[in-house]
One Martini backbone bead per residue (centre of mass of N, CA, C, O) as a GRO file, in nm:
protein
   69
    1UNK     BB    1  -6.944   4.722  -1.866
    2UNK     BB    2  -6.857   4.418  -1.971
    3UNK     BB    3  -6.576   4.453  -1.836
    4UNK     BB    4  -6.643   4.465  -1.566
    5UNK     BB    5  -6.842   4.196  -1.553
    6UNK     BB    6  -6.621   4.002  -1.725
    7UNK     BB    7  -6.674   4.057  -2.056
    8UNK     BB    8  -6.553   4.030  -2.352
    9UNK     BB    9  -6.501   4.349  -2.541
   10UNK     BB   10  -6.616   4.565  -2.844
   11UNK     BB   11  -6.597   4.833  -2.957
   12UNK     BB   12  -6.786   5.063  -3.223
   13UNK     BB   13  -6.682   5.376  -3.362
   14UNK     BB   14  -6.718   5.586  -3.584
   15UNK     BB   15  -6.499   5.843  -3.689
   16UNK     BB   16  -6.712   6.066  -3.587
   17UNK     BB   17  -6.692   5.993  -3.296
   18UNK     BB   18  -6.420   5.928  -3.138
   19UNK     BB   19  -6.428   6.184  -2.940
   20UNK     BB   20  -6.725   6.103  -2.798
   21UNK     BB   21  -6.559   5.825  -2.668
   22UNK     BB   22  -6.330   5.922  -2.534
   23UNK     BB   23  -6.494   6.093  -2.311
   24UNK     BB   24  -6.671   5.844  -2.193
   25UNK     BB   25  -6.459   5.649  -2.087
   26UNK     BB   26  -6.323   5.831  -1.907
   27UNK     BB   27  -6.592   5.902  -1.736
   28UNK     BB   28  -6.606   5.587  -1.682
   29UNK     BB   29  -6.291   5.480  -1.636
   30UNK     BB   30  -6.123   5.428  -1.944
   31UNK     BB   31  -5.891   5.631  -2.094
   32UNK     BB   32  -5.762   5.408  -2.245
   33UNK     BB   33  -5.985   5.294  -2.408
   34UNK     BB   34  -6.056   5.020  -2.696
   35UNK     BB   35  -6.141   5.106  -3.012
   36UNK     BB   36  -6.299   5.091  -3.317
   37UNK     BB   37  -6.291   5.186  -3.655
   38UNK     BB   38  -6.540   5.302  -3.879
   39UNK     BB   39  -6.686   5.457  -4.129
   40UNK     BB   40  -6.847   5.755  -4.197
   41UNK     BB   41  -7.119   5.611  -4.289
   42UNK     BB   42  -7.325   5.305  -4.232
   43UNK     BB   43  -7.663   5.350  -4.291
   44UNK     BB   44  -7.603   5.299  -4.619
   45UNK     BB   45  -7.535   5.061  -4.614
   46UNK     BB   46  -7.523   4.724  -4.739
   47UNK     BB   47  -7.501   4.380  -4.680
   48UNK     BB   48  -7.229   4.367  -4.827
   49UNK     BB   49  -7.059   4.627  -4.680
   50UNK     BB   50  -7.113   4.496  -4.413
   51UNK     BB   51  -6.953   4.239  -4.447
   52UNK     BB   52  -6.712   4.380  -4.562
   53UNK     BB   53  -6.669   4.514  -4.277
   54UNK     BB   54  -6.659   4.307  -4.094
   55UNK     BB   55  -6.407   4.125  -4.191
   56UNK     BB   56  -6.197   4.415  -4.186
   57UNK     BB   57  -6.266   4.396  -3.837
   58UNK     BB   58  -6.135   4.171  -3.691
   59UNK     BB   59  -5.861   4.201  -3.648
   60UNK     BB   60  -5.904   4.484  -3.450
   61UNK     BB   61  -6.073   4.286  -3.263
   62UNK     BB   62  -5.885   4.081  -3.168
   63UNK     BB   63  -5.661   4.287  -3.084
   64UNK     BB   64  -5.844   4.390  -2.830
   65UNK     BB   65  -5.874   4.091  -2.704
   66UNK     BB   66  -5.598   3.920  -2.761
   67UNK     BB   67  -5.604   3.789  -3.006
   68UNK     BB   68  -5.497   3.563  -3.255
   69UNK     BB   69  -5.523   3.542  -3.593
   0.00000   0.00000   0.00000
């Protein structure tokens, strides 16, 4: 929706949803749409996992965006 807005966004989720997210896409009219994965769960990581998951994501947020890491 952020993307229809003209806001530029990247999805993320959880690997364990992977196919209910491309569901949603293609019935909102993204069929195509790109989004990131990380390992499912998250809710378990502490703060450094997550600093660490985040860091490790940028590469494929940038690569979503179009931007050039």
């Amino acid at each position: 929706m952020l993307e229809r807005a003209g806001v530029p966004a990247v999805s993320i989720c959880t690997d364990a949803f992977v196919v209910p997210a491309q569901a949603m896409a293609k019935a909102y009219g993204f069929g195509g749409f790109e989004f990131v994965t990380v390992p499912h769960p998250v809710a378990s990581l502490d703060e450094t996992q997550i600093q660490v998951l985040a860091r490790d994501l940028m590469p494929g947020l940038l690569r979503v965006l179009g931007v050039e890491p």
